[in-house]
C-alpha positions in Angstrom: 0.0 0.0 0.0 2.8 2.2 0.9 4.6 1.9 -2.7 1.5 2.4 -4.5 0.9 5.6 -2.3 4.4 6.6 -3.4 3.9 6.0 -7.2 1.0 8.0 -6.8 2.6 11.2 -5.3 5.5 11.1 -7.8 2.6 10.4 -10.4 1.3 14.0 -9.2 5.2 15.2 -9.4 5.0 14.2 -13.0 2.0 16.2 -13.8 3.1 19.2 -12.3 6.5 19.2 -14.3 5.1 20.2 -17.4 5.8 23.4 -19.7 2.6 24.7 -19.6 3.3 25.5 -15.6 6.6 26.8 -16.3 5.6 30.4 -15.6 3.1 30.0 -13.8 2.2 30.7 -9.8 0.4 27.6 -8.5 0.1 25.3 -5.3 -1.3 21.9 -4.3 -1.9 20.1 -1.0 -3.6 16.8 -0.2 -4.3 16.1 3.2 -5.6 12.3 4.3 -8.2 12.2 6.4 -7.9 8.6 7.7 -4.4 9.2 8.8 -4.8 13.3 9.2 -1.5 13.4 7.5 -0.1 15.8 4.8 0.8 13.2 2.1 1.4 15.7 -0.2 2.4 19.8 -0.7 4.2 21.5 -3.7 4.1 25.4 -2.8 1.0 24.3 -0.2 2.0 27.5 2.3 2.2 30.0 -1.4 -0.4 32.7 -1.0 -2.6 32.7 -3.9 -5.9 34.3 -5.2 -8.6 31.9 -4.6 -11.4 33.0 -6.4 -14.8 31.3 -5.9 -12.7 28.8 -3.4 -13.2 31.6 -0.9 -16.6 30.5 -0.9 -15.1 27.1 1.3 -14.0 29.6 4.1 -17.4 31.6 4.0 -20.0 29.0 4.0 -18.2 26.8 6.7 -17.9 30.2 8.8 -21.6 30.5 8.1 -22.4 26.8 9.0 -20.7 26.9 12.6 -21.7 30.3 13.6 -25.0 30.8 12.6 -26.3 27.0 12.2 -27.9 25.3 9.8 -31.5 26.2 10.4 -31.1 29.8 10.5 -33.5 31.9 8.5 -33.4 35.3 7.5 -37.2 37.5 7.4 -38.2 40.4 5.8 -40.7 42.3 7.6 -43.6 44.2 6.5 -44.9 47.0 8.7 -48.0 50.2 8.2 -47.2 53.5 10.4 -50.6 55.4 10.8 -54.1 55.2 11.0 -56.0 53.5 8.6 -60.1 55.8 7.8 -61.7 53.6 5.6 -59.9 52.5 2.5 -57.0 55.1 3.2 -53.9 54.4 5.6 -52.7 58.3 7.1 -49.2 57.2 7.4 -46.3 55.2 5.6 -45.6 51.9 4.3 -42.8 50.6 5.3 -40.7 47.4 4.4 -37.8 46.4 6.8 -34.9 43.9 5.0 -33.2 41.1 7.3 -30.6 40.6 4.5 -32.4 37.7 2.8 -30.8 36.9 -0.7 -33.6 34.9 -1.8 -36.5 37.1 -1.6 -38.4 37.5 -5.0 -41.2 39.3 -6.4 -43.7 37.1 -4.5 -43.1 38.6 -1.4 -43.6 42.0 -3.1 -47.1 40.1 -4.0 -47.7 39.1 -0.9 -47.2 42.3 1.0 -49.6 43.9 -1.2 -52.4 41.5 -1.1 -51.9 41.9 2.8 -53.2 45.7 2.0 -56.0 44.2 -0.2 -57.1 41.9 2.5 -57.2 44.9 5.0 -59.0 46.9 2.3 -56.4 49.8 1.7 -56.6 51.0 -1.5 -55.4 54.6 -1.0 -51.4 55.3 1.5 -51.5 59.1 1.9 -47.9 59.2 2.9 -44.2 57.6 1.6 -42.9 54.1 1.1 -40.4 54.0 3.7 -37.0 51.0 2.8 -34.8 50.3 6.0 -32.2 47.8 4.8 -29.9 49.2 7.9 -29.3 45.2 9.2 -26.7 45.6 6.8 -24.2 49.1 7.0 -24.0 51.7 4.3 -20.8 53.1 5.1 -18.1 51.7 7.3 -15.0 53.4 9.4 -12.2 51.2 7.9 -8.5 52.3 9.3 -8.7 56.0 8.6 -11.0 56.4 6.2 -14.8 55.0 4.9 -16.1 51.8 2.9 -18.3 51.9 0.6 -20.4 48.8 1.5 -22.9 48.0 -1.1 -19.4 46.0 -3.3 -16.4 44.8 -1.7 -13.0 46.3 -2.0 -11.4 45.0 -5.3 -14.0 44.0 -7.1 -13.1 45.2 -11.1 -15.3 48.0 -12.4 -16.2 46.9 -15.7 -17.5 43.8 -14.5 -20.0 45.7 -12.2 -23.6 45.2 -14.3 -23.3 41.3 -14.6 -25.7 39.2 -13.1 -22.5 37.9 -10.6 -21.2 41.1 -9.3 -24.8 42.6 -8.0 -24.7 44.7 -5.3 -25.0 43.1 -1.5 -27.9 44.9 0.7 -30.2 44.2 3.4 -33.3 44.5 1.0 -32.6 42.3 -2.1 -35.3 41.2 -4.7 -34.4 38.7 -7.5 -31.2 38.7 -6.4 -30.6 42.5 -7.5 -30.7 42.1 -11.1 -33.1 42.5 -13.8 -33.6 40.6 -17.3 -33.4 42.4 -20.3 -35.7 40.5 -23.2 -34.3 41.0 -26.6 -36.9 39.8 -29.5 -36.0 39.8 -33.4 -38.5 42.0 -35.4 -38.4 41.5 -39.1 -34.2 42.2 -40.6 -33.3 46.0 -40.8 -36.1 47.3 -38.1 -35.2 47.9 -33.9 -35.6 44.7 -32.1 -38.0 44.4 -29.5 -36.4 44.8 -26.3 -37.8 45.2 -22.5 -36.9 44.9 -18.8 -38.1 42.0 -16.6 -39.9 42.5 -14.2 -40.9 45.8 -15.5 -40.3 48.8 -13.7 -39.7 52.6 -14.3 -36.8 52.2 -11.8 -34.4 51.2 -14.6 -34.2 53.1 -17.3 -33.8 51.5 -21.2 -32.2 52.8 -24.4 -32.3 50.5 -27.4 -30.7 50.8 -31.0 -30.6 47.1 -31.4 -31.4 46.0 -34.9 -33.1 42.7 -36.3 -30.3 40.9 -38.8 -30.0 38.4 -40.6 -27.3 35.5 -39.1 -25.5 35.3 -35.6 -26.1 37.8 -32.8 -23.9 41.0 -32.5 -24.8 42.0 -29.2 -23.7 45.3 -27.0 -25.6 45.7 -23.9 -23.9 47.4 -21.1 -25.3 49.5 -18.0 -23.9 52.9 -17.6 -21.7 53.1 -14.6 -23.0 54.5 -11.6 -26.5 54.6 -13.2 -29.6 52.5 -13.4 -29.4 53.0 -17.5 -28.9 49.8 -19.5 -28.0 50.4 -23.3 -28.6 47.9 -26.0 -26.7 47.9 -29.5 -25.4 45.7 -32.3 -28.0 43.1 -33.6 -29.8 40.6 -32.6 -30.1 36.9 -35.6 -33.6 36.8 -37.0 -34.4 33.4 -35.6 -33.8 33.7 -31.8 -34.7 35.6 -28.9 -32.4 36.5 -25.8 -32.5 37.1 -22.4 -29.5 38.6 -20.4 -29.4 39.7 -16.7 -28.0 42.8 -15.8 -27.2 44.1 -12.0 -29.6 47.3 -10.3 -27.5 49.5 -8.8 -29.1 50.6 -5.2 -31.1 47.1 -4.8 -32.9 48.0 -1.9 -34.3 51.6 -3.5 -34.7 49.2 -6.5 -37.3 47.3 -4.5 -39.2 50.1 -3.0 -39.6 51.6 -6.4 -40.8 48.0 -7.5 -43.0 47.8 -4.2 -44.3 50.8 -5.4 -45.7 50.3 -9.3 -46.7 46.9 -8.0 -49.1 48.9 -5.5 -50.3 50.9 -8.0 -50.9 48.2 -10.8 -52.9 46.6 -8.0 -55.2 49.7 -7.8 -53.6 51.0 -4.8 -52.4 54.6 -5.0 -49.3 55.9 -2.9 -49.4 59.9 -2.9 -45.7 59.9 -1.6 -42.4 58.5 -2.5 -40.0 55.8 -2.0 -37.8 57.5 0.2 -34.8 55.1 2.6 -34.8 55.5 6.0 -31.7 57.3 6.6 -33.5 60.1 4.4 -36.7 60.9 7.1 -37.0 64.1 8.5 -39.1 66.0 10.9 -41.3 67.3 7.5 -42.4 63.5 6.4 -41.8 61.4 9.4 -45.1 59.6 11.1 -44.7 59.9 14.9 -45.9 56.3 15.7 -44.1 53.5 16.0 -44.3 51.5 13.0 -46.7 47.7 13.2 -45.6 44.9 11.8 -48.5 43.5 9.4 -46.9 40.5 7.6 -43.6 38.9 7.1 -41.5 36.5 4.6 -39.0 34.3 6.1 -36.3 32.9 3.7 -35.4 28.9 3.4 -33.3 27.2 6.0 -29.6 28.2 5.9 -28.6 25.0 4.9 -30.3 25.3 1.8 -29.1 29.0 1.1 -25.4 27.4 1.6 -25.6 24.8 -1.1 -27.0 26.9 -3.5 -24.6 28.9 -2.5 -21.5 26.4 -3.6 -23.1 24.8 -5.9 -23.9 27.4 -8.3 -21.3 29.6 -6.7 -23.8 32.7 -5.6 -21.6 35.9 -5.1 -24.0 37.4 -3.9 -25.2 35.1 -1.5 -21.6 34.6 -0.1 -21.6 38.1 0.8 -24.7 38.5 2.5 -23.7 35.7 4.6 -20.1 37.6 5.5 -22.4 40.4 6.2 -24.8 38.5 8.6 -21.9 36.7 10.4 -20.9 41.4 11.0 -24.3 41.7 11.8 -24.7 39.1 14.2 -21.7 38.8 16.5 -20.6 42.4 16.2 -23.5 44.4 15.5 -22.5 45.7 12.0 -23.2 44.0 9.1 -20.1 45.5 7.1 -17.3 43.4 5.1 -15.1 44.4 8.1 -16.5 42.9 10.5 -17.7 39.2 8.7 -14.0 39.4 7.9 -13.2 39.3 11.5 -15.6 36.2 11.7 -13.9 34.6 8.9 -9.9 35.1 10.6 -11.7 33.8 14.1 -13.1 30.8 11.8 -10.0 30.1 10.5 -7.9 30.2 13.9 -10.5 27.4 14.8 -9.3 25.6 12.2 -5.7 25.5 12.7 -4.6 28.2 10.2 -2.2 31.6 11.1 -4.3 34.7 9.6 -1.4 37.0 9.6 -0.8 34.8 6.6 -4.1 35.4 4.6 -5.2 38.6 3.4 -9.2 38.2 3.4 -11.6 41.1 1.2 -14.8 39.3 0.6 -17.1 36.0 0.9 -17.4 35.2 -2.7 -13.8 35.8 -3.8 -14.4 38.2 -7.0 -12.1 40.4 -5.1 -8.5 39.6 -6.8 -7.1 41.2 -3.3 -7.6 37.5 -1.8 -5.0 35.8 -0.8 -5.1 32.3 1.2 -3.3 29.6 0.6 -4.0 25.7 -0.7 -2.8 24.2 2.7 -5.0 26.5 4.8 -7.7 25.8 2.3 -7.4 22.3 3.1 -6.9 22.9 6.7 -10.5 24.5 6.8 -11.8 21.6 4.8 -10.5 19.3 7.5 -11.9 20.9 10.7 -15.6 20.7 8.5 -14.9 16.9 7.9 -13.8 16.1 11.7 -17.1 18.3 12.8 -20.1 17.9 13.9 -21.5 19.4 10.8 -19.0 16.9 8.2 -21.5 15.0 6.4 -23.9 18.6 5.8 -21.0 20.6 5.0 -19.8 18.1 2.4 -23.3 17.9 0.6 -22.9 21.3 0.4 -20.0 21.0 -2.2 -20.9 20.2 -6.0 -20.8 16.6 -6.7 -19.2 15.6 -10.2 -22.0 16.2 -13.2 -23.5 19.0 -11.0 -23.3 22.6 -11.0 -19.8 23.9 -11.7 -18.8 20.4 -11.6 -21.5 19.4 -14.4 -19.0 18.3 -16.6 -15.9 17.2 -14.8 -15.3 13.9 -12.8 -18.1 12.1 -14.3 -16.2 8.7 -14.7 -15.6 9.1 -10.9 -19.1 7.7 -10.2 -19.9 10.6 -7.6 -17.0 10.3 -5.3 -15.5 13.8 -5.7 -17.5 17.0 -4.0 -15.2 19.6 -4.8 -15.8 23.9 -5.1 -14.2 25.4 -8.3 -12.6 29.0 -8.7 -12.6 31.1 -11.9 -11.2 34.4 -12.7 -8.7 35.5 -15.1 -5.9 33.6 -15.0 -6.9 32.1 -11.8 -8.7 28.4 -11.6 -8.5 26.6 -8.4 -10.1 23.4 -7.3 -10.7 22.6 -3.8 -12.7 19.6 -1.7 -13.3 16.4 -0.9 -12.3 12.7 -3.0 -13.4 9.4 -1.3 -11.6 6.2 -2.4 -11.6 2.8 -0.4 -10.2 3.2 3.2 -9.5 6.5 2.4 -11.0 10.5 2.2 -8.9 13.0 1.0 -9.2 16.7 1.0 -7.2 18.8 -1.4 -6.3 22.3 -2.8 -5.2 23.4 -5.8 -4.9 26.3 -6.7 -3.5 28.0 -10.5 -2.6 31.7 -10.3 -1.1 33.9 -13.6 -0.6 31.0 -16.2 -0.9 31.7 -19.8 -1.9 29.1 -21.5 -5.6 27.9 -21.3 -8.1 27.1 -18.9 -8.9 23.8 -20.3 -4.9 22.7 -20.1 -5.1 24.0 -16.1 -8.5 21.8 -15.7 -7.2 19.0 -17.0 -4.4 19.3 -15.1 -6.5 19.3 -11.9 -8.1 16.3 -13.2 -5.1 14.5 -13.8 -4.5 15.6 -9.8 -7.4 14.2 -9.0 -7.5 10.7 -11.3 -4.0 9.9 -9.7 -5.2 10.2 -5.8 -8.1 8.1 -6.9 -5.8 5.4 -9.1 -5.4 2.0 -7.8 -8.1 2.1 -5.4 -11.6 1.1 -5.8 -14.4 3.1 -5.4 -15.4 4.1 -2.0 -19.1 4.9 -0.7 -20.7 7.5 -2.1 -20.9 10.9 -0.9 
């Protein structure tokens, strides 16, 4: 057993001595989990840039501290007096930080007026999304707290790179619909759900062949252009991020209301705006509330289908929870205290989000794998490891297939960065593992296939364990 072992490892020796690596930055550790032994490290201590691997650290953080049945609520309150069909006073909605809320709850909350038979508000649609904090002291200055600190800019209106905030509806993006017309005239084009929140411009044309589409939102506005041309025979649908989701959702509150026949006189207005002129002096009453799924849940879909934004609402919870502030800051905090827990020095990590779509990330493979030992060895090993992607789902749906389900493993992806880190179970044996590609050149299918070469050669010359 102890030559084939050794084969093995120079078998991963072999695979990492190729040109395509030359130049590149990279590390690899494999820890086994029925002897807790390192059986093998190449640049294991390196710091690299994990990418969506962060997303290990976050969600086991969020496991342990907050449990797996934790759920977030969104509550829905009236402040005034209701005279008939007309409420004197606000409306007023109150975000716990729930990722998953959707337009249903926006239903919801306004068939709760119908039901009470409101159909006029004489006063303002009030948002506090203050679980989670605007603006942060940070060393000597203020963060901005709605994106994390080195996130790219031009990548700031994609679906994955949505703003984080303590009131988020459809996971703070919107659809744009593109439709072909007949060749030569404007394609059809529209915003779903629709909403005068987000403003449109389209000079897309109908052509004849493959797509040629521009569609871009301007930065630091909620304006989304569409250019270029859309084929004849197809339609398309792409998601672009809202910026100031929790406005975003008033505003949507708001023409819901009204297409429902109920007419608000005031305005959408956040509740760090009130003053003495359009404040209610009452206490606001809680009227209805949506409560989000189990944690557990939120967590695999989480990994699975790597959420960013998810990722960082949980590092803003974790603030929000143990230190009162639901900044980066202080779910970073919770992350380094996580990590100690685990074994790992965090003077050696530089930590600047949950998701890791901040390139300022910097961990490396053998603390990685030291975090992914401390989840198997805990009480929480066999729910944290359903929580990874199994081979032939989500961003594992086409890797590891022939390894009959017996890898559960989180990928990382940005440029020039493509990490893989988790879990392999062979007979008599569980490894965990790291690795982690930083600044290569060549392509990402050479690094992948490199990581499954990793992979096939831990899991050579053993049989197939159980299943996770």
């Amino acid at each position: 057993m102890m030559i084939l072992l050794l084969l093995t490892l120079y078998g991963i020796d072999s695979i990492l001595n190729q040109p395509a690596l030359a130049n590149a930055q990279y590390g690899v550790c494999v820890i086994d989990l029925a002897s807790d032994s390192v059986v093998f490290s190449r640049n294991g201590q390196k710091l690299l840039i994990p990418a969506s691997n962060m997303k290990i650290v976050s969600t086991a953080a969020s496991l342990c501290y907050l449990g797996p049945d934790y759920r977030y609520r969104t509550r829905f309150c009236v402040q005034g007096a209701v005279k008939g069909q007309t409420l004197h006073g606000n409306l007023m909605i109150i975000g716990g930080g729930d990722p998953t809320l959707t337009t249903d709850a926006i239903q919801q909350f306004v068939q709760t007026l119908k039901i009470r038979g409101i159909r006029t508000v004489t006063g303002n649609i009030i948002i506090d999304d203050s679980f989670f904090t605007e603006l942060s002291l940070h060393g000597n200055g203020f963060t901005y707290e709605r994106l994390p600190v080195g996130w790219a800019w031009h990548y700031l209106d994609a679906r994955y790179a949505a703003e984080i905030s303590a009131l988020s509806v459809n996971k703070n993006y919107v659809n744009v619909v593109m439709e072909p017309t007949s060749p030569g005239e404007y394609a059809r084009v529209y915003i779903d759900p629709k909403n005068n929140y987000m403003q449109l411009v389209n000079r897309m044309k109908t052509i004849q062949g493959k797509d040629s589409i521009i569609i871009y939102r301007t930065p630091g506005m909620n304006v989304i252009h569409v250019d270029g041309g859309i084929g004849d025979k197809r339609s398309r649908t792409i998601p672009v991020s809202v910026l100031d989701p929790a406005r975003y959702a008033g505003h949507l509150f708001q023409q819901t209301l009204e297409d429902s026949g109920i007419m608000v006189h005031g305005a959408v207005i956040m509740l760090d705006e009130l003053d003495e002129t359009i404040s209610v002096h009452c206490s606001p009453v809680c009227v209805d509330s949506v409560v989000s799924p189990v944690l557990v849940d939120i967590l695999r879909e989480t990994n699975v289908e790597s959420v960013n934004l998810y990722a960082e609402t949980l590092l803003k919870t974790l603030g929000a929870r143990y230190y009162n502030e639901g900044s980066f800051n202080k779910g970073i905090m919770i992350m380094k205290r996580f990590l100690r827990l685990c074994g790992a020095d965090t003077s050696r990590v530089s930590l600047w989000d949950g998701s890791g779509l901040s390139r300022h990330n910097l961990i490396s493979p053998y603390i990685l794998s030291l975090t992914l030992r401390y989840m198997y060895l805990s009480k929480y090993s066999d729910t944290y490891i359903n929580l990874l992607p199994s081979s032939g789902e989500g961003t594992l749906e086409y890797r590891f297939n022939d390894l009959d389900g017996n890898v559960r493993a989180k990928t990382g992806s940005l440029h020039a960065v493509s990490c893989l880190s988790g879990y392999l179970r062979v007979t008599g044996h569980v490894y965990c593992f790291s690795l982690m590609f930083n600044n290569f050149t060549c392509s990402r299918k050479i690094i992948e296939q490199v990581q499954e070469d990793i992979i096939h050669a831990l899991a050579g010359g053993r049989g197939a364990g159980k299943k996770y």
